[in-house]
N, C-alpha and C positions, 0 to 999 in steps of 0.2 A: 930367221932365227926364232926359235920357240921362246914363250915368256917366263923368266923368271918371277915367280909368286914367291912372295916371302913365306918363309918358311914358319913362324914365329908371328902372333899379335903383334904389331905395334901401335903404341900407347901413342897415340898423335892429339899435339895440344895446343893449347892457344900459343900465339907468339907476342908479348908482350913489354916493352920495354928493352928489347935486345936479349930477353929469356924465354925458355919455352915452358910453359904454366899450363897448368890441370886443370880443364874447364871445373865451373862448380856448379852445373846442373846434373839434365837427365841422363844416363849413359846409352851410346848409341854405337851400334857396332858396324861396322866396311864390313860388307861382301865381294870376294871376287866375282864378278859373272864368269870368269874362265873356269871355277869350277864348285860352286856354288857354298865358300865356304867362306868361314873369318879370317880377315888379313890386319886388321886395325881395329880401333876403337878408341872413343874421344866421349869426355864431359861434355854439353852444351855450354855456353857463357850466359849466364845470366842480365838481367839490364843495370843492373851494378858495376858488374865488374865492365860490361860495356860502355859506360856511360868514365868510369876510371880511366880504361885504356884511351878512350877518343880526347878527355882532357888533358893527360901527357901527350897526345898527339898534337895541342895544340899549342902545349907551351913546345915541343921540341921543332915543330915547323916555324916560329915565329925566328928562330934561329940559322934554321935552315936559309927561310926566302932571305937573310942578311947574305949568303954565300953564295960569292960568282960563279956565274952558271958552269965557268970550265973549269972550277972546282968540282962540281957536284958530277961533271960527265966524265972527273977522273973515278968516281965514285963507280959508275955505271960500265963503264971501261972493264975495271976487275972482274964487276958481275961476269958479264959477258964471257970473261977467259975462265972464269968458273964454271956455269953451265957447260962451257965445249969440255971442259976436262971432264967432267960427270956427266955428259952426255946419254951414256949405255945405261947407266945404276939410273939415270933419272926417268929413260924412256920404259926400263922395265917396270919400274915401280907403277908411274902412273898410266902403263898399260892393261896392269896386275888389275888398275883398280876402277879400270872406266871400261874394260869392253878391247881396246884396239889392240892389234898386231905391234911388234916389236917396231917396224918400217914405221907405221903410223903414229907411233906414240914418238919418233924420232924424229919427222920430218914436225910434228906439230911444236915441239922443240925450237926448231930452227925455222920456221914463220917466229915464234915468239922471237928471237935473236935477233930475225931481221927487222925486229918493230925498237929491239933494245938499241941498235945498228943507228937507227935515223933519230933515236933520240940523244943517240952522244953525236950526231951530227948536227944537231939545233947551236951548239953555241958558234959554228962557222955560218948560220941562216941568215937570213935579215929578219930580227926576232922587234927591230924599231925601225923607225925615218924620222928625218928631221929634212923640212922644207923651208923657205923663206917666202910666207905665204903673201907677205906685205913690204915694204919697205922700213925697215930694221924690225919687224915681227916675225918669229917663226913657231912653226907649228912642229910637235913630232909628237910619238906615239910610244910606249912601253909597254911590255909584255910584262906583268906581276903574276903569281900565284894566287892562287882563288884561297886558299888553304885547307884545311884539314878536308879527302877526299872520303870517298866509300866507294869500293864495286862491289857484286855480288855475283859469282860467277856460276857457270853450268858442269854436270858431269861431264859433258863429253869431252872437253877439251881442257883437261884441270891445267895445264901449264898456258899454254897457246894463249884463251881466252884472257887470260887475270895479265899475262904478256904482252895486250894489246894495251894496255892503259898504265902499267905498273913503271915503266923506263920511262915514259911522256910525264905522267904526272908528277913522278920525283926530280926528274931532271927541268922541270919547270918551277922547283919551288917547293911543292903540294905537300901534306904528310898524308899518309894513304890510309887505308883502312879495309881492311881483306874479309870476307863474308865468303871463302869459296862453297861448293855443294855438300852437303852432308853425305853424300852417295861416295864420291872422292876428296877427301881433306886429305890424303896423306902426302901428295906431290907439294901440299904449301907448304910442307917443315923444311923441304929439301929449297924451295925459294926464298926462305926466309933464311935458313941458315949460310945459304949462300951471299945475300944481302947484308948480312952482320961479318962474314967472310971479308967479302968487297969494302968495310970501312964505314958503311951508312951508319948517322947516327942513331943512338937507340931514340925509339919513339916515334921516328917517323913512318916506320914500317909496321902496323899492327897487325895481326892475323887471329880471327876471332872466330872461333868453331859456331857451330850451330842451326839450330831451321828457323820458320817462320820467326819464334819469339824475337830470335838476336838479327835479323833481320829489320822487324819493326821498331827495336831499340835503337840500330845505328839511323836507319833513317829518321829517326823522330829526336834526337840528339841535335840539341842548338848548334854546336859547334860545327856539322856536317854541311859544307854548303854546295855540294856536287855529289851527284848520286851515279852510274853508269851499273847498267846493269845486261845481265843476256841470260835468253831463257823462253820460257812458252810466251807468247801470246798472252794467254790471260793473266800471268804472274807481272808480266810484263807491266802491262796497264794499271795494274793494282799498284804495283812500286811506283810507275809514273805518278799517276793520281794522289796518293798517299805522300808524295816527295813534293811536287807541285802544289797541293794544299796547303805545305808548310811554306811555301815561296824557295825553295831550292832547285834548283836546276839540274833538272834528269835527262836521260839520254837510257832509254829500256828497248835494246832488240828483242824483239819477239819470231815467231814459230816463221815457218816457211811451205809452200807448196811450189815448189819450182820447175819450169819448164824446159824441156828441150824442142826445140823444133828440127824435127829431121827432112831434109829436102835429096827428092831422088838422083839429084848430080853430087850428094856430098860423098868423100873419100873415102870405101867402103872401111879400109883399116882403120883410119882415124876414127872412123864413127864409132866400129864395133868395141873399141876399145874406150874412146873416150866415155861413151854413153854408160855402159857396162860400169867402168868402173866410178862415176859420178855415184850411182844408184846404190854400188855394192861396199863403194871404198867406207871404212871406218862403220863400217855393216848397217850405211843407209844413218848413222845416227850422228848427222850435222847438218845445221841450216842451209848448206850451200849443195843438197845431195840433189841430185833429180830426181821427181817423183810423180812427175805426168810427160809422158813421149807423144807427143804429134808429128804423128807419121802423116807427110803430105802428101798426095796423088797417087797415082793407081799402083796396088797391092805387089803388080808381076814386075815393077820399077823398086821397091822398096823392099821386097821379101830378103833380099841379100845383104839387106845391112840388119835387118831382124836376125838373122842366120848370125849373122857375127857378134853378136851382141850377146845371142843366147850360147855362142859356142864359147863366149869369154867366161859369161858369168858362170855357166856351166861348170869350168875348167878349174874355178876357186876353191880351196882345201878349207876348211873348217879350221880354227886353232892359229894357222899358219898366213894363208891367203888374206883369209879373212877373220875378225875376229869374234867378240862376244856381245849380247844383248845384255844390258844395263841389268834387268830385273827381271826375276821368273813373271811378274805381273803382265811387264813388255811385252815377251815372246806370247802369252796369252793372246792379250790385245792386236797382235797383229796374227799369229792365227785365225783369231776371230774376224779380223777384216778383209782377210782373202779369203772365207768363208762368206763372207756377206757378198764380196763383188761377186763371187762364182753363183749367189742368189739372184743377182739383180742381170745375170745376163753374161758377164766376164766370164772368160775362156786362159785359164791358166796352163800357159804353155813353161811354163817351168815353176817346179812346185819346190819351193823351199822347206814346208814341212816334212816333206820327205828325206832330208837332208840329214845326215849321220854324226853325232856328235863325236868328237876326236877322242882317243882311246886315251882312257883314267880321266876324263871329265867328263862325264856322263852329267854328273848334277849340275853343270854351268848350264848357263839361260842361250839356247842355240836354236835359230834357223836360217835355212841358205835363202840366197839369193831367189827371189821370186817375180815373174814378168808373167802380167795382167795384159790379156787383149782384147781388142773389143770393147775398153771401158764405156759405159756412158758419159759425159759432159754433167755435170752438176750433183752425178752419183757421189757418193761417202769417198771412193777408192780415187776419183778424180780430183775433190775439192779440201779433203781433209788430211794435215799434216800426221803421217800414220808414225814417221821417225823410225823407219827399217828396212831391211833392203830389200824395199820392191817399189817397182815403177810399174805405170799404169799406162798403156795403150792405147792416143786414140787416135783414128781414122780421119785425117780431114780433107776437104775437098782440095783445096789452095791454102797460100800463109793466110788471107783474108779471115777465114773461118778459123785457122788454129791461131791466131792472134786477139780472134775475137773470146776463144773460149782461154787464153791465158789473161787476159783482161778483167775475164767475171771472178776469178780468183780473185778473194780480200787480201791477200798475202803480196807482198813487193819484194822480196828479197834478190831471187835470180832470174834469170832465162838464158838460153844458150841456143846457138841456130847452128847447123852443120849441112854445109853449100860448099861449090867452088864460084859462084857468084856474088860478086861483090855487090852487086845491085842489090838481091834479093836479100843478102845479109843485113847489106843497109837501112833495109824494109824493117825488119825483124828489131835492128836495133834502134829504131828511131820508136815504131808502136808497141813495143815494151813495156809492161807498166813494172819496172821493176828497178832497185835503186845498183843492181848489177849486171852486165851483161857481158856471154861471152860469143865468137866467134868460131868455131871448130874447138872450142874446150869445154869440157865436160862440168868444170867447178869454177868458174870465172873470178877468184878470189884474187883481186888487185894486189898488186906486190909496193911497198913502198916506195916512193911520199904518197901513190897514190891512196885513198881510203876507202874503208868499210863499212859497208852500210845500206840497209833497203828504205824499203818505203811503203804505204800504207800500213795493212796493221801488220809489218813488221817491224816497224819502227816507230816511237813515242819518245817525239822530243825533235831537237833542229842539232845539223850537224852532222857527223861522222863519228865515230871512236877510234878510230886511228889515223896514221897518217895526216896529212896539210890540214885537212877539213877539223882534224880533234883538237888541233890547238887552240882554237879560241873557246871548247868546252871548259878542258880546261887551265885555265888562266884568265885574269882579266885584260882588258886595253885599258890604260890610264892617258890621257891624252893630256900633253901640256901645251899652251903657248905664251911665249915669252916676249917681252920690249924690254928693252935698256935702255935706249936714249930716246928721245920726246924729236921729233921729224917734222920740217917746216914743211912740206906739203902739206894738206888736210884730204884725209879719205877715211873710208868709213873704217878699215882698220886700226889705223895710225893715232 
């Protein structure tokens, strides 16, 4: 299904108190990358009006945490029948404005659903315990809300990512606080108004436009005591650092260089396809894409799963298949770096640049699919998150050597191994340095209660942001223990 682009500006603005409000700073305008032109435009929030909003946030959560939780997931319940009814308007909109295909901006939809899904399933969990630790003493344990929250989220994913924390942290208590990217703000008017739809009260739900500036105002704001955020690496660390200097508790994913490991017994279909579309899908721009291929043992065993990979990617249609590059800057920067790999020795067996952008978008930011051979091990094209759809090639003797060079990578996010051996899969997923892994799948994105989440510098901070693992970010544990009557034994409890 082709993308619907709005036809018309739209004026996208803060969400404030259950209304939508005219930021009052700098003015900053949405580009489609589908075809290189205005679709929106929004004021910045100043640290006024930000420091306003996060105080109604607090008086309206203090309200909230009084209301039982299978109140609040009657609350989350409606959302949910909401989005599936606006499903199509919502996947074009925020397809129009991030880069993805119809399909993609659709299924990223429904991961966010299935994160809203487990969080109206929290009040049938075991969310306390109570034990009888002693003789008439017992001990148990409550889940509270941390209170007033903040994310800050990425273009690529404007619903999906703010999706992963936005049903967990309301339906635990929290009032939130929305920072989504400047690049895509216009998918949060359609969450928010959905939110106000669903019955939430006003104030718990903010949505605050802006860059850097409203950025370091929400995290520098007393009131904020959880910070979650997704995005590059270095942004990453900077919010970490900046949020934990204040004693606030952050959770910052950062960038990714991710591996597959391909082994000459794996299932030539599944690989070609799997591989292929890990690299190409969402045109290379999310953290879980593949962007380094270790191809293991001798060339004349392996050549036929290269064959299918390059016959998939191949076969992708610009506009439809696949979609759009964030920014004309982007498509630069990764020209420029499959430029540099073919410098250093890389042998480009399918050239993206040469790739035809789709008729009457000519100015959207486009190129296809690209596979790098030959890479070297600790080259630009091997080590560096390039965020486009190309993967890099290399040659290794055994997993030994292509474990070793997924290793030197700083990055922890994913790795993926494609075998019909369980043993050697098991290799691969035991010396992994990566807080993901998948088995014969191309994008190994755990489906819920499991959670999400890497490791080294792709992730700053402890925990998960979704699923089992993100509940104790955020919420507290308040621990009680209780006597009533005074016990004629003597022990060290009693």
């Amino acid at each position: 299904m082709s993308i619907k682009i709005p036809a018309a500006i739209i004026n996208c603005q803060n969400f404030i108190n259950g209304e939508f409000i005219k930021g009052d700073g700098e003015k900053i305008q949405v580009i489609s990358p589908y075809n290189g032109k205005p679709i929106g435009e929004f004021f910045s929030t100043t640290q006024s009006v930000v420091e306003s909003a996060i105080n109604d946030a607090q008086v309206a959560q203090r309200a909230w945490a009084e209301v039982p939780m299978k109140e609040r997931t009657k609350v989350m319940f409606n959302f949910r029948n909401i989005l599936l009814r606006d499903i199509d308007e919502m996947a074009h909109l925020k397809s129009s404005e991030s880069g993805k295909n119809f399909d993609e901006g659709k299924a990223g939809l429904m991961k966010g659903v299935e994160v809203l899904e487990y969080a109206i399933a929290l009040q049938n969990m075991d969310l306390g315990g109570r034990v009888e630790v002693s003789r008439g003493v017992s001990c148990e344990y409550r889940r509270e809300p941390v209170g007033v929250v903040a994310n800050i989220t990425p273009f690529n994913f404007p619903a999906m990512v703010p999706m992963w924390t936005i049903p967990i942290a309301l339906t635990l208590g929290n009032a939130y606080i929305w920072k989504p990217s400047e690049k895509t703000p216009l998918t949060s008017m359609k969450i928010a108004a959905a939110l106000k739809e669903a019955g939430l009260p006003n104030g718990l739900f903010q949505v605050l436009q802006g860059t850097k500036d409203t950025v370091e105002a929400i995290i520098d704001h007393e009131a904020v005591k959880a910070i979650g955020f997704v995005g590059s690496t270095k942004i990453a660390k900077a919010v970490y650092d900046r949020g934990t200097n204040l004693g606030k508790r952050v959770l910052a994913l950062g960038g990714a260089k991710n591996h597959i490991v391909l082994l000459p017994d794996a299932n030539p279909e599944m690989a070609g396809v799997g591989i292929s579309d890990s690299f190409t899908g969402c045109a290379g721009q999310r953290c879980m894409a593949a962007s380094v291929l270790l191809v293991v043992g001798d060339p004349k065993d392996t050549e036929k799963h290269i064959e299918k990979i390059i016959a998939r990617a191949s076969s992708l249609k610009l506009g439809t298949d696949m979609g759009a590059i964030i920014t004309k800057a982007q498509v630069k920067f990764l020209r420029e770096a499959i430029t540099k790999a073919e410098a250093t020795g890389a042998k480009v067996i399918l050239d993206g640049r040469k790739s035809i952008a789709p008729s009457g978008m000519e100015e959207g930011n486009w190129i296809g699919p690209t596979i790098l051979d030959n890479v070297l091990p600790g080259s630009e094209a091997a080590t560096v998150e390039l965020f486009g759809p190309i993967i890099s090639i290399i040659r290794c003797r055994d997993i030994s050597e292509a474990m070793k060079i997924e290793n030197s990578v700083s990055y922890g996010n994913a790795c993926s191994v494609f075998t019909s051996n369980g043993a050697l899969a098991e290799k691969v997923i035991r010396m992994a340095s990566t807080g993901m892994v998948g088995v014969n799948v191309g994008v190994p994105v755990p489906r819920e209660p499991f959670s999400f989440g890497g490791v080294n510098a792709s992730k700053f901070g402890h925990g998960d942001i979704t699923g089992q693992h993100s509940l104790d970010f955020w919420s507290n544990i308040k621990k009680v223990t209780v006597k009533w009557e005074k016990q004629n034994d003597n022990n060290w409890m009693s």
